[in-house]
C-alpha positions in Angstrom: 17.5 14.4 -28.7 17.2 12.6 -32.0 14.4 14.1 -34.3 12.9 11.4 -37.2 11.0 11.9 -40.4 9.1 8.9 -41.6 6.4 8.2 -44.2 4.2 7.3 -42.0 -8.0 -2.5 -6.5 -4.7 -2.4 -7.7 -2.6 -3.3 -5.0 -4.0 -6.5 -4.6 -4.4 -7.7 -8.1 -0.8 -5.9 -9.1 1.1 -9.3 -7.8 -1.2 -11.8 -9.9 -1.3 -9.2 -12.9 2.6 -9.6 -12.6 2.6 -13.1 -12.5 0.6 -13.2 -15.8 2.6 -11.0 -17.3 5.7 -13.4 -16.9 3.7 -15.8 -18.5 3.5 -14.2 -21.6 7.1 -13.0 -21.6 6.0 -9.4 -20.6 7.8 -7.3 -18.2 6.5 -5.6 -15.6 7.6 -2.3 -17.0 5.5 -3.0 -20.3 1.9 -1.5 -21.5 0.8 -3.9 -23.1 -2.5 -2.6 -23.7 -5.3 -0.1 -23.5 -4.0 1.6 -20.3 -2.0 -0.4 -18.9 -1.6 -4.0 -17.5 -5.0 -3.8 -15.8 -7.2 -1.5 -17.9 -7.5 1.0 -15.0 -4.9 3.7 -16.3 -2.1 2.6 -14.0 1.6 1.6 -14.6 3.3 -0.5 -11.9 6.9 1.3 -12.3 8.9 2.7 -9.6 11.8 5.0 -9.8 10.0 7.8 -11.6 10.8 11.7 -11.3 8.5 13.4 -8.5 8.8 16.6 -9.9 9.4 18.2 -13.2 12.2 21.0 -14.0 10.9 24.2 -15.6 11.4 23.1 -19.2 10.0 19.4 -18.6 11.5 16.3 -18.3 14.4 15.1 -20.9 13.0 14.8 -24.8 15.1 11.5 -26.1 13.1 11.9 -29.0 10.5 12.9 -31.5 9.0 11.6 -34.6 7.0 14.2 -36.9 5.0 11.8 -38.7 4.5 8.4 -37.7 0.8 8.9 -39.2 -2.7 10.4 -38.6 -5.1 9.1 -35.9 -6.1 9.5 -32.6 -4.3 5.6 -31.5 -2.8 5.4 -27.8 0.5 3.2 -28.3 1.4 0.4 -26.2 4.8 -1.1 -25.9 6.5 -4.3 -25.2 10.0 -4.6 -24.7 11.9 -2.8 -27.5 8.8 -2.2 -30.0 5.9 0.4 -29.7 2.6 -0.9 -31.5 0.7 1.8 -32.4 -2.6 2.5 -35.4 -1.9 5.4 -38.0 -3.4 6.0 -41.3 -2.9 7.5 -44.1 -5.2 9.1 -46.2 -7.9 6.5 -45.9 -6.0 3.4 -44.8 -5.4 2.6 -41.6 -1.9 0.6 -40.5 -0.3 -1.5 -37.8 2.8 0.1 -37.4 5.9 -1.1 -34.7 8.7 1.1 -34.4 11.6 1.1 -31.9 12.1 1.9 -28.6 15.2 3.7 -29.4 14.4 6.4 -31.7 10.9 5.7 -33.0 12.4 4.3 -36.3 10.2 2.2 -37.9 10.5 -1.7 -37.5 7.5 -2.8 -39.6 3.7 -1.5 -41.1 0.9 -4.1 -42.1 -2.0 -2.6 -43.5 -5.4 -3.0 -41.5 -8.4 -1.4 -43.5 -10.0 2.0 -45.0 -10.7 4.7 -42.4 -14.8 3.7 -40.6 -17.5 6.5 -41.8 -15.0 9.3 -43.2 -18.2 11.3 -43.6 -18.8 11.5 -39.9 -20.0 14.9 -38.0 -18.3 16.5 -36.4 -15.4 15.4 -38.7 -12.1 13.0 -36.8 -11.6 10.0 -38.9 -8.9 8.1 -37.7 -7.6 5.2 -36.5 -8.3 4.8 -32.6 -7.9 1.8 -30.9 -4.9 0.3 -29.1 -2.9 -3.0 -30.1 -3.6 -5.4 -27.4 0.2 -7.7 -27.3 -0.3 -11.3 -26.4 3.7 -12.8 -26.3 4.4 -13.3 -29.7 0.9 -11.8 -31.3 -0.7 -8.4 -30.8 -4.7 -8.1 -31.8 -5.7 -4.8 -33.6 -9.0 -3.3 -34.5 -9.5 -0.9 -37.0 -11.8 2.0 -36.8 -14.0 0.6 -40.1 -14.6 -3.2 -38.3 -11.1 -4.8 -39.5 -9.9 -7.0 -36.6 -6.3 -8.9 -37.1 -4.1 -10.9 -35.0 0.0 -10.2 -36.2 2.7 -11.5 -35.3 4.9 -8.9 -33.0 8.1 -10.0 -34.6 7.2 -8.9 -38.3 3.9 -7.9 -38.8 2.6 -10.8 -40.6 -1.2 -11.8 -40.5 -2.2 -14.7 -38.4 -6.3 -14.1 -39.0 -8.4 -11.7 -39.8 -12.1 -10.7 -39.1 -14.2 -8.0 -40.1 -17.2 -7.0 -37.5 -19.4 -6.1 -39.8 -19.2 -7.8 -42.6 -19.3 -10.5 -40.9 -21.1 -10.0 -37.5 -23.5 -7.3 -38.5 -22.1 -5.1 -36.3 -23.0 -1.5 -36.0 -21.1 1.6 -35.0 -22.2 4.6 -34.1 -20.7 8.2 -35.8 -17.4 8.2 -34.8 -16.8 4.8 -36.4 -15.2 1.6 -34.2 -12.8 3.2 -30.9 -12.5 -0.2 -29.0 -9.6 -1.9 -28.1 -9.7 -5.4 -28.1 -9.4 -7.5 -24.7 -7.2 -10.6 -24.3 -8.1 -12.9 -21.6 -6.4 -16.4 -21.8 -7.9 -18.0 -24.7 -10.1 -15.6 -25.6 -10.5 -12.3 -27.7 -12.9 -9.9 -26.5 -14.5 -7.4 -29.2 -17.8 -5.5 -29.4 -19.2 -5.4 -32.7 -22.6 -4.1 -31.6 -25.7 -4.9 -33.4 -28.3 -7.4 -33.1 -26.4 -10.6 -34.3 -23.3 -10.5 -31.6 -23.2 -7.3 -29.6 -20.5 -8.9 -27.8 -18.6 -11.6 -29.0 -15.6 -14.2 -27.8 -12.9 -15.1 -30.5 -10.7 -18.0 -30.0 -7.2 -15.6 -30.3 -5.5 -18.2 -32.1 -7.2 -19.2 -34.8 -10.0 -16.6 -35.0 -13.2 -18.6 -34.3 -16.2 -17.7 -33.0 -16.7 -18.8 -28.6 -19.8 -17.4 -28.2 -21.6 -14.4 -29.2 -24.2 -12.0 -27.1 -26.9 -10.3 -28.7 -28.6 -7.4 -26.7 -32.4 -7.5 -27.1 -32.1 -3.9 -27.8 -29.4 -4.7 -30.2 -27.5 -1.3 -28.9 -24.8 0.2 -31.2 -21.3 -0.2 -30.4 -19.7 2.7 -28.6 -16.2 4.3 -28.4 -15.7 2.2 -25.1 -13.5 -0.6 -24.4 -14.3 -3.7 -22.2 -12.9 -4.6 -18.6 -13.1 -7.8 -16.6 -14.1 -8.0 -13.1 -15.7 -10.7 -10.9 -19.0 -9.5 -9.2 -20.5 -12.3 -6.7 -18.0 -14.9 -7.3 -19.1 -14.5 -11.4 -16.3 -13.2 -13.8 -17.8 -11.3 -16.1 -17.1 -8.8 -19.3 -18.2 -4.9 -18.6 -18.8 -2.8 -21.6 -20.3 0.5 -22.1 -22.9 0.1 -25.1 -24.5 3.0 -26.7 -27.5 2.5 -24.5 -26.5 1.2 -21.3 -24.2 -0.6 -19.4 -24.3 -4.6 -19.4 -22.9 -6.9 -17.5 -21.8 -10.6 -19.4 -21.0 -13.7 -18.1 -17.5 -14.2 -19.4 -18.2 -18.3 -19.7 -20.8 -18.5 -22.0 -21.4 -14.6 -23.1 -25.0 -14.6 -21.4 -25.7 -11.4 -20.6 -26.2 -10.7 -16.7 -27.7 -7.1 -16.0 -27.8 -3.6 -17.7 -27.8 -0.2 -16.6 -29.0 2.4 -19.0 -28.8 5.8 -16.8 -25.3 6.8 -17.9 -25.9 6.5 -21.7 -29.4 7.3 -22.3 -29.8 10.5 -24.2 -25.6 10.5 -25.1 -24.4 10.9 -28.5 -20.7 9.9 -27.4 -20.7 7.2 -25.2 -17.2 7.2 -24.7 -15.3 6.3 -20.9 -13.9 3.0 -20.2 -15.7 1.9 -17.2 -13.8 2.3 -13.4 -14.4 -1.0 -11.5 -13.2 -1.1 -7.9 -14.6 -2.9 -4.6 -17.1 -4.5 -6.5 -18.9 -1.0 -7.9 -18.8 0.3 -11.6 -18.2 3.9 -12.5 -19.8 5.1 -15.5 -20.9 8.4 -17.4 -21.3 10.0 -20.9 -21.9 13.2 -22.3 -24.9 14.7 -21.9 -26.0 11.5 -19.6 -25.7 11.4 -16.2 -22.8 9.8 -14.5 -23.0 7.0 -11.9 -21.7 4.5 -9.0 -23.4 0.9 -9.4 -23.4 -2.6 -7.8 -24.0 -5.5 -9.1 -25.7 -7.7 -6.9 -26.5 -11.6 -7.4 -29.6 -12.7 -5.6 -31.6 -15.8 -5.5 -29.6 -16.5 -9.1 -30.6 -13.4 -10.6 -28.2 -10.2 -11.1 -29.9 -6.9 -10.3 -27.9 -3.3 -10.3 -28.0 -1.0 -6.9 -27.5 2.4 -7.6 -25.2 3.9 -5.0 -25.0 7.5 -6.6 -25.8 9.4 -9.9 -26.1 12.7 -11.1 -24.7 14.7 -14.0 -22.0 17.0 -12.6 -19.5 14.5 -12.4 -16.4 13.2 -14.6 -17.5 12.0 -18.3 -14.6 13.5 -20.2 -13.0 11.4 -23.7 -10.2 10.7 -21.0 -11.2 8.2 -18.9 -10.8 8.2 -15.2 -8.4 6.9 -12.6 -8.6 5.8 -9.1 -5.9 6.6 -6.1 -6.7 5.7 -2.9 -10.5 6.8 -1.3 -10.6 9.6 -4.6 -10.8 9.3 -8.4 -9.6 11.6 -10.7 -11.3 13.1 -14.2 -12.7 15.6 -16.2 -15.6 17.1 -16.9 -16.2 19.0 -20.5 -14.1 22.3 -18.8 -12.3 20.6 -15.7 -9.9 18.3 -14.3 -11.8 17.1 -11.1 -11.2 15.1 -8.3 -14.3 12.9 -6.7 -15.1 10.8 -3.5 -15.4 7.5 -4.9 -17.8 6.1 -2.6 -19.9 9.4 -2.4 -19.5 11.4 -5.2 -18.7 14.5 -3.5 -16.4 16.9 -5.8 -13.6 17.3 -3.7 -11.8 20.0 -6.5 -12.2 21.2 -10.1 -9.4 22.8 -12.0 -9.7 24.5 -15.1 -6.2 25.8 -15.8 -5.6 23.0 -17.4 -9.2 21.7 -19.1 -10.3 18.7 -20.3 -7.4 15.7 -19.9 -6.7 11.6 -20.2 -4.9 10.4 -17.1 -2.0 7.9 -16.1 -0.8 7.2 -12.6 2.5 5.9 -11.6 5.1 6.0 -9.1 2.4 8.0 -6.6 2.1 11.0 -9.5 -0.9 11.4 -11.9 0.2 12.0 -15.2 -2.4 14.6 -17.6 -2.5 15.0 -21.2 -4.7 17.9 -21.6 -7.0 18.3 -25.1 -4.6 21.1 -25.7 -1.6 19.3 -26.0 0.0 20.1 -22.8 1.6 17.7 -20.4 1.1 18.4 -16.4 2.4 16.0 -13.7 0.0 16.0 -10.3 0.4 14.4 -6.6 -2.8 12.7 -6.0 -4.5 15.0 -3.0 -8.4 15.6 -2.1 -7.5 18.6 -0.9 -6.4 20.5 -3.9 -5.0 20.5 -7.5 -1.3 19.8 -6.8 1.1 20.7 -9.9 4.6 19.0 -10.1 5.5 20.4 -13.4 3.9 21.3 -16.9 5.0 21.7 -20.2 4.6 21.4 -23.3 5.7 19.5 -26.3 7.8 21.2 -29.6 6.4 21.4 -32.8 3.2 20.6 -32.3 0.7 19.8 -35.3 -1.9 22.2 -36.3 -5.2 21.3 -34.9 -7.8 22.5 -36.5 -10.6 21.3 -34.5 -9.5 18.4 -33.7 -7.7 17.7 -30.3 -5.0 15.5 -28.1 -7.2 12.5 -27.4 -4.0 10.4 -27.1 -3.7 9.1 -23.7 0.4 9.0 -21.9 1.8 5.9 -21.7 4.3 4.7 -19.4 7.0 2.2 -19.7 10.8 1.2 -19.0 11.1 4.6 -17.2 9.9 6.6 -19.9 6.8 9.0 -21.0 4.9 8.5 -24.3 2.8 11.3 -25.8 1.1 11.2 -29.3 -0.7 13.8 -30.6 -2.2 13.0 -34.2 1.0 12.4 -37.1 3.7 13.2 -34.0 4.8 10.9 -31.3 7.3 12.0 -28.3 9.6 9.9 -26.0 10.8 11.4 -22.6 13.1 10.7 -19.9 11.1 10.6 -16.6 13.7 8.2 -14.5 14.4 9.5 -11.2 18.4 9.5 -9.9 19.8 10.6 -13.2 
């Protein structure tokens, strides 16, 4: 293990997500972006250890500080693409596969509302690589497109200087959305709530301005086709809104989930045409989107405020999806709601599946490995990682990642590399 010190539904869209992928020179073992190849928190690899020894999986490596921030990586081939700041300046940083050396740092911009309460400046978001680009959004409004290769600026935007977006306490958290020709970014606000950037040169597609002109919030946006319409999801600070991902008209909005919220936070779960949504201190719920006589309007399936709304996210395996309340990791019917189990032995989490295992990060740093069951909380191994920083009050709110056969876990100026290959 080599130690560094630097200055710094899925089965059926999992073949034409593969497809794209080749056409961008990705690999199917990649993570290209905000959890994963499909946004939904799953990697497609195979291969992968079942169960943990005692002690954890193989450490190849650790770097002790690659920077500040609360930024899940992604990684492409031989390079991890990750945010960090330091001090108040926030960075692009790619370092290599092999021992978390640094390959090269661009700066981004200053650190969004440092005077925020409670207190977690950072950078956030994910780098979202494109073949030979990656788009990055800093926490203050700085959007860039780099090249992967070296770093160097292609374009730049800033969503609030130039948008009049707004953020809410906690700054910008979103990771940007590439789809085809188009950058997808949520300045909030009421000039372009939503807006559609040409990725190659920058330029404006089409904005959408919510008549309530909602904040932006810590959430990232998904696409999904709802009545033969392809659309942009998003969880604003006010609601949930459906937008036509043609012209940026916006479709239908939701408000239960976020009304009241402070922290509007969960990337939305989309499956057989329903939306999962929920906040803190909001209720949580199960919609549809339903097109009728050329209207969309939303059906409510299910909603009440006793299930999953935690900072990481939710996945979906099989008839159950998997969470965590503010105490809990939870498992839920998804069609019903019913709470099949809560487990609090290992609290609040963000969540990865692969290889038919469920992969935890718990707000306290430690790691757990679980086999997907509605019957009970099933533990293949825990552990946790050395030399961890010194929290304070702030918490692991880094989600795993997943590729080539291996595990990555950031938690705030450290970032570890495991072995989790089966048949070694």
């Amino acid at each position: 293990m080599k130690t560094l010190n630097l200055n710094w539904p899925t089965k059926l869209l999992l073949p034409l997500a593969l497809l794209g992928l080749a056409a961008t020179g990705l690999r199917a073992t990649d993570f290209p972006q905000w959890r994963g190849p499909l946004r939904d928190g799953h990697s497609p690899e195979t291969g992968l250890l079942q169960e943990w020894p005692k002690a954890g999986p193989k450490l190849l490596w650790q770097v002790q500080t690659v920077g500040a921030g609360y930024s899940t990586p992604s990684v492409v081939g031989k390079r991890i693409y990750l945010l960090a700041n330091e001090g108040s300046e926030e960075s692009v940083l790619a370092l290599d596969v092999k021992d978390g050396g640094r390959v090269w740092a661009t700066k981004l911009g200053k650190v969004g509302h440092p005077e925020q309460n409670p207190n977690y400046p950072g950078a956030r978001s994910t780098p979202s690589v494109d073949g030979k680009f990656l788009f990055a959004l800093g926490s203050d409004g700085d959007l860039v497109c780099l090249k992967t290769a070296n770093g160097e600026e292609v374009w730049r935007k800033h969503l609030r200087n130039e948008y009049g977006g707004k953020y809410g306490e906690w700054a910008y958290s979103e990771s940007p959305l590439v789809d085809g020709n188009k950058l997808i970014v949520t300045p909030g606000g009421t000039n372009a709530t939503l807006l559609a950037l040409n990725k190659k040169t920058g330029e404006v597609i089409w904005t959408c301005a919510t008549p309530e002109g909602d904040e932006a919030s810590y959430s990232s946006v998904v696409s999904a086709t709802f009545s033969g319409v392809k659309q942009y999801i998003q969880f604003l600070s006010k609601g949930l809104v459906g937008v036509d991902a043609k012209t940026g008209k916006l479709l239908w909005r939701f408000e239960k989930t976020a009304k009241g919220s402070p922290a509007v936070i969960m990337t939305v779960l989309v499956d057989d045409g329903m939306v999962y949504s929920g906040a803190f201190r909001a209720n949580t719920a199960l919609i549809k989107p339903v097109l009728k006589d050329g209207v969309f309007t939303v059906e409510e399936i299910y909603s009440n405020n006793k299930l999953p709304i935690g900072l990481g996210g939710v996945v979906k395996v099989g008839d159950y999806f998997y969470g965590s309340s503010s105490q809990s990791a939870m498992c839920v019917d998804f069609k019903t709601g019913t709470v099949k189990w809560e487990e609090r032995a290992i609290g609040p989490c963000s969540w990865l599946v692969a290889d038919k295992r469920i992969y935890l990060h718990a707000e306290s740093g430690e790691v757990a490995l679980i086999e997907p069951s509605g019957e009970a909380y099933r533990e293949k191994g825990r552990f946790s990682p050395p030399n961890p920083p010194t929290r304070g009050q702030a918490k692991a709110w880094a989600y795993p990642v997943m590729a080539n056969g291996r595990l990555y876990i950031r938690e705030q100026n450290l970032l570890w590399c495991y072995d989790v290959k089966a048949g070694k």
